[in-house]
DOFI-960378 format. One record per residue (C-alpha): residue in one letter; x, y, z. Coordinates in pm, whole numbers, padded with zeros to 5 digits, always signed. Layout:
AXYZ;...
//
This chain:
X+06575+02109-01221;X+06615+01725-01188;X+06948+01609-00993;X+06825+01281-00929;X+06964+01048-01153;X+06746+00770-01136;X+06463+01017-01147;X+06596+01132-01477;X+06577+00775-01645;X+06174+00716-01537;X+06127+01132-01643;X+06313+01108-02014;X+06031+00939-02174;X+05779+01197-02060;X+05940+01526-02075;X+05550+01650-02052;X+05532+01616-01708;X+05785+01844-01623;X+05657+02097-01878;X+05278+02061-01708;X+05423+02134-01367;X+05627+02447-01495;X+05358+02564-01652;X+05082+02516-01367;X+05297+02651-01121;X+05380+02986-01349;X+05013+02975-01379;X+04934+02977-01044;X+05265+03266-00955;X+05045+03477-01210;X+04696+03402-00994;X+04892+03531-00694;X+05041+03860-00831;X+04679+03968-00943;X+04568+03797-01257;X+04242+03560-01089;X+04151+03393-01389;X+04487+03159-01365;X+04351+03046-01104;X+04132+02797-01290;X+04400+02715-01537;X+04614+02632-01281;X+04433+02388-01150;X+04356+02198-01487;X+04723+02208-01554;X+04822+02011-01287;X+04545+01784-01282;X+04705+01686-01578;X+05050+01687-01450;X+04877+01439-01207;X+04723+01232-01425;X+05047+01177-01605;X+05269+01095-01306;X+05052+00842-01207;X+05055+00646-01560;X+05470+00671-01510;X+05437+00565-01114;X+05261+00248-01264;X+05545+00104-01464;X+05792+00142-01136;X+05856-00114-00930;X+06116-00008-00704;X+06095+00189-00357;X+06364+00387-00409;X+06234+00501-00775;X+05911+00533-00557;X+05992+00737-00296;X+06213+00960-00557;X+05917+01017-00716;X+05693+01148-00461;X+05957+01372-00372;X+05952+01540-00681;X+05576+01547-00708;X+05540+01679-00348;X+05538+02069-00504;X+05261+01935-00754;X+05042+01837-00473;X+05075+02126-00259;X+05028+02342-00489;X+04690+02209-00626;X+04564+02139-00231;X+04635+02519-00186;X+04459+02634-00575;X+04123+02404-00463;X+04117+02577-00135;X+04150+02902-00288;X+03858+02848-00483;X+03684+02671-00232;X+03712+03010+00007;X+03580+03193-00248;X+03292+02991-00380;X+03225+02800-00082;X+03200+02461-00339;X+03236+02153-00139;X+03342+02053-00446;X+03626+02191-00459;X+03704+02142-00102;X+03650+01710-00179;X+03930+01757-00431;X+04152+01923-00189;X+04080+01675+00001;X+04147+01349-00236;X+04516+01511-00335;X+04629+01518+00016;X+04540+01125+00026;X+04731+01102-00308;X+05025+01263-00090;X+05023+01091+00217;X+04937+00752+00125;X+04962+00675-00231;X+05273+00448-00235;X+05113+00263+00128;X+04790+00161-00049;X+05000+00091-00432;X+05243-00177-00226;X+04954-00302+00013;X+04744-00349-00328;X+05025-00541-00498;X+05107-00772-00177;X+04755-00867-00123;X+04718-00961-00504;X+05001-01136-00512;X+04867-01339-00195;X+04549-01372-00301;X+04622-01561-00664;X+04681-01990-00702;X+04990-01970-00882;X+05242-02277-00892;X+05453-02241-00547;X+05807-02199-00792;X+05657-01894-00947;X+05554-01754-00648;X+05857-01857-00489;X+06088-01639-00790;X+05884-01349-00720;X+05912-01291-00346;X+06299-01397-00377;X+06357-01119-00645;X+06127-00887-00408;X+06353-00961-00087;X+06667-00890-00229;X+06539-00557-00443;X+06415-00434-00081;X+06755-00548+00114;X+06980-00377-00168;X+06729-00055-00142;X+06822-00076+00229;X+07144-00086+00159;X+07216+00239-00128;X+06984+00387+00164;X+07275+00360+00428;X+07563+00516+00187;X+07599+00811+00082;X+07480+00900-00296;X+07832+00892-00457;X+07836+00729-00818;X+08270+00719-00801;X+08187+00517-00486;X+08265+00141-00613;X+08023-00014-00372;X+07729+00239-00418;X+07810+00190-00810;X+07779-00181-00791;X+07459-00130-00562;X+07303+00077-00791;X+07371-00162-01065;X+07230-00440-00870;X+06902-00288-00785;X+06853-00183-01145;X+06922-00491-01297;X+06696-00684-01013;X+06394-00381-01073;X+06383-00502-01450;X+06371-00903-01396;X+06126-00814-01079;X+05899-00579-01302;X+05933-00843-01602;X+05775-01124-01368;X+05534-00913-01273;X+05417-00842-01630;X+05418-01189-01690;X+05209-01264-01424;X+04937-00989-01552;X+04956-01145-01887;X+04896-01484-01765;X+04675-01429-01463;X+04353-01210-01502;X+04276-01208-01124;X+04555-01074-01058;X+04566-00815-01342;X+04232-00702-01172;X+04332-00696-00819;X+04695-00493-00902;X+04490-00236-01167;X+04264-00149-00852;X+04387+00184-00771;X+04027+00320-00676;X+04129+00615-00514;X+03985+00699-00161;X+03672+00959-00153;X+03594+01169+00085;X+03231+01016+00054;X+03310+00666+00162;X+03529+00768+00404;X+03243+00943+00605;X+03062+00632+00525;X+03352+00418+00732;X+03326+00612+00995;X+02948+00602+01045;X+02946+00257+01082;X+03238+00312+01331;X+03165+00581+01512;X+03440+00775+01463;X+03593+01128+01356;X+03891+01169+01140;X+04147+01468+01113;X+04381+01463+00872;X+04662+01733+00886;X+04872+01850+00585;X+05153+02114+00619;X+05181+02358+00322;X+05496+02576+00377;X+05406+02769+00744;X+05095+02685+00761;X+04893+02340+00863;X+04544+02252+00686;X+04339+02063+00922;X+04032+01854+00722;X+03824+01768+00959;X+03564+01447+00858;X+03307+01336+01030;X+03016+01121+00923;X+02821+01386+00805;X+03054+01695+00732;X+03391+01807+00591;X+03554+02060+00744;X+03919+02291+00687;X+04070+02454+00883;X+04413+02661+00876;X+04648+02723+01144;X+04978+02935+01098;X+05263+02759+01241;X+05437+03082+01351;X+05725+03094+01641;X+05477+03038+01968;X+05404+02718+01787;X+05719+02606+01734;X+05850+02695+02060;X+05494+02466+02202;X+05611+02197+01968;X+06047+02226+02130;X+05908+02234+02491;X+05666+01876+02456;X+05960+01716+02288;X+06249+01825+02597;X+05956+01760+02825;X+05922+01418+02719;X+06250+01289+02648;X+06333+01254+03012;X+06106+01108+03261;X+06264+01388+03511;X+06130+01682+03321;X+05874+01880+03482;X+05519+01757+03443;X+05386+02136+03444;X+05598+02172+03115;X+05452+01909+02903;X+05098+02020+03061;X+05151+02342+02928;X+05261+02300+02622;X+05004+02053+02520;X+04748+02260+02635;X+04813+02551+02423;X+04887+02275+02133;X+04525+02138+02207;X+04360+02436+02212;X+04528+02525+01881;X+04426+02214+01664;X+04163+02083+01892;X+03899+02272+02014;X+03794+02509+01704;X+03668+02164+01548;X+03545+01978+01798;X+03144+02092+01760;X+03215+01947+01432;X+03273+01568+01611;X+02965+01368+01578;X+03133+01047+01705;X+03264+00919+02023;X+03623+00789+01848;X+03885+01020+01741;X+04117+00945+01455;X+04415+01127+01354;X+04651+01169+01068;X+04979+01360+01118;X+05188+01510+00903;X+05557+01521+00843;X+05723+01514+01211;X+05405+01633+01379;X+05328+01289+01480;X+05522+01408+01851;X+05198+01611+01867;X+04989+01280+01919;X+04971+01348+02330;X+04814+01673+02294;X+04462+01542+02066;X+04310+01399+02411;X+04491+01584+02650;X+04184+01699+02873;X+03776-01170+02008;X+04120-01283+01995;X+04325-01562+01834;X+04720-01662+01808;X+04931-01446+02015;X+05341-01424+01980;X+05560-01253+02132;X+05968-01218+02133;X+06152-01068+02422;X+06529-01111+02351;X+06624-01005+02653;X+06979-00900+02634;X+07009-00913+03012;X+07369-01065+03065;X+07488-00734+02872;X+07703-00924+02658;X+07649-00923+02300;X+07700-01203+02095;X+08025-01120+01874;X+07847-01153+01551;X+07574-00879+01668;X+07855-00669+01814;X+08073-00614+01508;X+07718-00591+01307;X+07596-00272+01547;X+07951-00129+01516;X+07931-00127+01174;X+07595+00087+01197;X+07684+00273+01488;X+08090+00287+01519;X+08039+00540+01799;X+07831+00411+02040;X+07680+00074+01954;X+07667-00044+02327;X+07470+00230+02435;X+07178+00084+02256;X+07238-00291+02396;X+07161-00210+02736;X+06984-00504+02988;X+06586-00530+02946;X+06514-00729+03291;X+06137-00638+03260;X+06077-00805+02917;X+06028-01144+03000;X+05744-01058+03283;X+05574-00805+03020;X+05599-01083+02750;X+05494-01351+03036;X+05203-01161+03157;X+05063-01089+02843;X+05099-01440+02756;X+04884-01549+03045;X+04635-01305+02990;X+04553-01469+02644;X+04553-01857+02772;X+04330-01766+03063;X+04077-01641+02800;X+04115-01903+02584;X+04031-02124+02879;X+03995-02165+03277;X+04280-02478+03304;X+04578-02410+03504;X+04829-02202+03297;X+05104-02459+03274;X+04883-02697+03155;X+04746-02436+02930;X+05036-02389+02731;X+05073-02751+02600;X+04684-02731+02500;X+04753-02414+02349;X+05093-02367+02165;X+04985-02096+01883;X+05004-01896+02232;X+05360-01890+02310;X+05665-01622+02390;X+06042-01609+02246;X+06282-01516+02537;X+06619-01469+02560;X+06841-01643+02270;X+06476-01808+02121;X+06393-01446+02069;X+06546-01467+01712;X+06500-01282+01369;X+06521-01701+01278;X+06230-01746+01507;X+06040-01458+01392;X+06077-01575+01048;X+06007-02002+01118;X+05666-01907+01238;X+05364-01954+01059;X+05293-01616+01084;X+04977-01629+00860;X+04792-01771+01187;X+04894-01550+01424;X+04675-01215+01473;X+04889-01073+01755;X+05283-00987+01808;X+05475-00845+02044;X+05785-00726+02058;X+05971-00593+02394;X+06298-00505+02231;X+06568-00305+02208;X+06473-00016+01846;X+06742+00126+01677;X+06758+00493+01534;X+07035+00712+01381;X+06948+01051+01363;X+07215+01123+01105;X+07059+00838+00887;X+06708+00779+01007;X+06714+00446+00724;X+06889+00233+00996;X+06556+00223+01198;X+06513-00125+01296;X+06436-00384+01575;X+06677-00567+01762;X+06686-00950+01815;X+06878-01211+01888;X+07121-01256+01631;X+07204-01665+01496;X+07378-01859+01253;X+07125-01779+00980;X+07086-01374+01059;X+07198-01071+01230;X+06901-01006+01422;X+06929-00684+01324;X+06508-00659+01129;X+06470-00308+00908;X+06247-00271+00708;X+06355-00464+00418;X+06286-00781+00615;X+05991-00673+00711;X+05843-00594+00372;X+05899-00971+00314;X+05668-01102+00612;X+05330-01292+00489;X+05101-01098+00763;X+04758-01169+00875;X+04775-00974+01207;X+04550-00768+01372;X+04805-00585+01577;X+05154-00599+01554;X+05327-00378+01916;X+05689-00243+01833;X+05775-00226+02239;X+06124-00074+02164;X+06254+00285+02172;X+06170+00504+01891;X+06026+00242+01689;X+05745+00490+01517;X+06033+00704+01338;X+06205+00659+01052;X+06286+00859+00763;X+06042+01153+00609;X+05971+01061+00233;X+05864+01372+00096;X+05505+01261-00081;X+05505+00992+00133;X+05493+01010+00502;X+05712+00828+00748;X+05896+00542+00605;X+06009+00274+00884;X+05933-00057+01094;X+05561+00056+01130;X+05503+00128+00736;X+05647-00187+00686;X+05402-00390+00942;X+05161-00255+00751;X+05267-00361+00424;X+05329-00657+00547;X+04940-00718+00604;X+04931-00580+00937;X+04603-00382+01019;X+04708-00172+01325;X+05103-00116+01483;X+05107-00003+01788;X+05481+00216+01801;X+05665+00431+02083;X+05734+00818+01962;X+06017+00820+02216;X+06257+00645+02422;X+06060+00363+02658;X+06130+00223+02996;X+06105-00107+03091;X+05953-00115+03403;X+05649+00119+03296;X+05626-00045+02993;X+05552-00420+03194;X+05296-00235+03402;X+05124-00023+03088;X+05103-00369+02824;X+04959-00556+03065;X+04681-00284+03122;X+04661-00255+02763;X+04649-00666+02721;X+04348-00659+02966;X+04116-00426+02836;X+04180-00564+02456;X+04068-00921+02597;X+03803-00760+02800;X+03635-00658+02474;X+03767-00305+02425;X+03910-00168+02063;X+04292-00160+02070;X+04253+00260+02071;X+03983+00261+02341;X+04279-00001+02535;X+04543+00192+02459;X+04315+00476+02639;X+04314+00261+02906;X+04628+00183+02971;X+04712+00526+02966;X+04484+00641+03202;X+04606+00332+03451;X+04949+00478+03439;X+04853+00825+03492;X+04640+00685+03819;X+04961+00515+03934;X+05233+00644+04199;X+05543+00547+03994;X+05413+00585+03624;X+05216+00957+03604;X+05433+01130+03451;X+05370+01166+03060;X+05695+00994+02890;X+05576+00666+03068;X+05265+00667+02834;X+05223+00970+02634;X+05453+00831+02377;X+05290+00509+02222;X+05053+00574+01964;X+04856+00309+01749;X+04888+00330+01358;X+04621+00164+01151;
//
């Protein structure tokens, strides 16, 4: 049954689509205890089930309606990935195995590409500046009142979760009736927002020719994980039971990697068997020299074990933090958040202002051969934060449709009791808290072509069923980011000055940021202090 409330209100009008998804998945129940011709009605149930969730998804507007959505629908698209590949084992139809295919990117990435599609419209439209102005101010507060009912607990006698609630669906309705109003007066944008082309297995192949790349996509379907491998000229599954061995692979990486005095031999090991798991049944499928890959669920921390065996603007903001005492403001703010230990997370970053400074010098010597002090008066779109400058203010004051690269060397915040509080920590002002989740982020006007999240744990976030991993780097992307570059793990400063500057290098040298972030990898793993795998094994680049 339903016990989502707000899921009930979007679901009322269209009692069907609860009645489709009954009935395809009693369908299906009856294909598994023997009777093979429900197979086939199976599937045409809940490609209709489908059809009809995504007519309702288009009249919602909020996240939080969203995300409740692809929660519920999660069972819908798991069970038609695992009917196609039924009947693609049995018919061998690469027909069959394409649609399998398209539902898992309906899964994983449908509510990504629906709010990059609607941000890019909106940016890419003349309307008068107060119009566009209403919009984005009814879009920042939706998102920082969504942040909000996503730190409380769900408790409808609550007064403040009640008055939340009421908030969010009072702004949802003005937001969504200015958006209407826009499609109704503007028939570019109409156009752009309608776009929901959805992503074919044909033109992916297509991207990757012309990139030389391979793509696997994982999808977990109760114990067991689907691996569709695409290259340029193939499509290829593949299923691997997740039994105990792999679990127990999977528990030894992550204690191997948490501290950099773990054994070596440990994390070796267990990547090795992970590798030879996923990895090496496919690769004489891999026709080019690039590897992409797209996790599933938590299986991100598996990122390690796949290769076991022209630039403009830069910014970056390293706040520092090194006198160890937080401003009062920021202090009571964190304790709020974290009443148990919000000075563990505020500890000194000394290294952050050489990482920031380095990299910063890197891009003005290839801009040009002048001394660098002179260099940074000719050239002021290259320029770091430090210290008190490093501000959520300053973040937000720059003209951030210029800039193609940030940095951030900062302090990440994560609660694994409530993995919504993921953010990034900055200096906190008279305007802000410096405290930047993803509800600020949303808001950024982006035109980067890397945005790095140096802080601990800044790839996690929450697990939206449907959905994928909801945090800082989802947001980046959103934003109008085309690449993050996020740490899996706890990171160390020291390591962290040595492996950006590596990675700086090779990116100005001419190398892709995954062929640099290769590089930098394999500098540390050359080096006396920095071999060990939680010093680099732990950044991964999402894009």
């Amino acid at each position: 049954g339903l016990n989502n409330p707000e899921l009930i209100e979007i679901l009322l009008p269209s009692q069907a689509l609860s009645n489709l998804i009954s009935k395809a998945d009693l369908q299906y129940s009856l294909y598994q205890d023997g009777e093979k011709k429900q197979l086939n009605t199976a599937i045409e149930s809940a490609e209709l089930a489908l059809m009809l969730s995504r007519q309702i998804r288009n009249d919602i507007h909020s996240k939080r309606f969203l995300w409740a959505m692809g929660q519920y629908l999660e069972p819908l698209h798991q069970l038609l990935v695992k009917a196609y590949i039924e009947r693609y084992e049995q018919n061998g139809s690469q027909a069959d195995l394409s649609a399998a295919y398209k539902i898992v990117q309906v899964g994983k990435s449908e509510m990504l590409r629906r709010m990059r599609r609607e941000a890019d419209a909106f940016k890419r439209i003349s309307i008068p500046d107060s119009l566009r102005s209403h919009i984005s101010n009814l879009q920042r507060r939706l998102w920082r009142i969504e942040s909000m009912l996503n730190l409380l607990e769900p408790d409808p006698a609550d007064r403040q979760f009640s008055s939340l609630q009421d908030s969010m669906t009072y702004l949802s309705s003005r937001h969504a009736k200015a958006l209407q109003d826009l499609s109704t007066k503007s028939r570019r944008f109409r156009i752009l927002y309608a776009d929901s082309t959805e992503l074919q297995p044909d033109s992916i192949r297509a991207s990757l020719r012309n990139e030389n790349q391979n793509l696997i996509d994982f999808y977990v379907v109760e114990d067991a994980l689907y691996s569709f491998t695409v290259s340029p000229d193939t499509l290829v599954f593949r299923k691997v039971l997740m039994d105990s061995l792999f679990y127990a692979n999977i528990d030894k990486l992550l204690k191997s990697t948490r501290l950099p005095v773990a054994e070596s031999a440990q994390f070796t090991k267990a990547a090795g068997y992970l590798h030879t798991r996923l990895i090496e049944p496919i690769q004489p499928f891999f026709s080019g020299t690039n590897l992409l890959i797209s996790p599933d669920r938590e299986l991100d921390i598996l990122t390690p074990c796949w290769t076991y065996g022209a630039v403009n603007n830069f910014v970056g903001f390293a706040p520092g933090f090194n006198d160890f005492a937080l401003p009062d403001s920021l202090s009571e703010t964190l304790q709020h958040y974290f009443p148990d230990n919000e000075q563990a997370y505020i500890r000194p970053l000394p290294y952050s202002r050489l990482e920031l400074e380095q990299i910063q010098e890197r891009f003005l010597a290839h801009k040009s051969s002048l001394p660098t002090a002179l260099s940074h008066f000719i050239y002021p779109e290259i320029r770091g934060f430090y210290a008190a400058d490093a501000s959520e203010s300053g973040l937000y004051s720059q003209d951030l449709r210029k800039t193609q690269y940030f940095h951030f060397s900062a302090h990440g915040l994560y609660d694994q009791n409530n993995p919504a509080k993921t953010a990034i920590l900055l200096q906190p002002d008279q305007l802000n808290d410096g405290i930047v989740m993803s509800s600020d982020i949303y808001g950024l006007d982006l035109n980067a072509r890397l945005v790095v999240l140096n802080a601990c744990e800044s790839a996690l976030g929450y697990w939206s069923a449907g959905e994928g991993m909801v945090g800082p780097a989802q947001a980046f992307l959103v934003a109008g980011a085309e690449n993050v570059l996020v740490a899996l793990w706890k990171t160390e400063n020291r390591s962290t000055a040595f492996f950006f500057d590596k990675f700086y290098s090779a990116v100005l040298s001419g190398e892709s940021h995954a062929e640099a972030l290769r590089t930098a990898q394999r500098a540390c793993l050359a080096s006396e202090d920095f071999r060990h795998p939680f010093y680099w094994a732990g950044f991964i680049l999402i894009g």
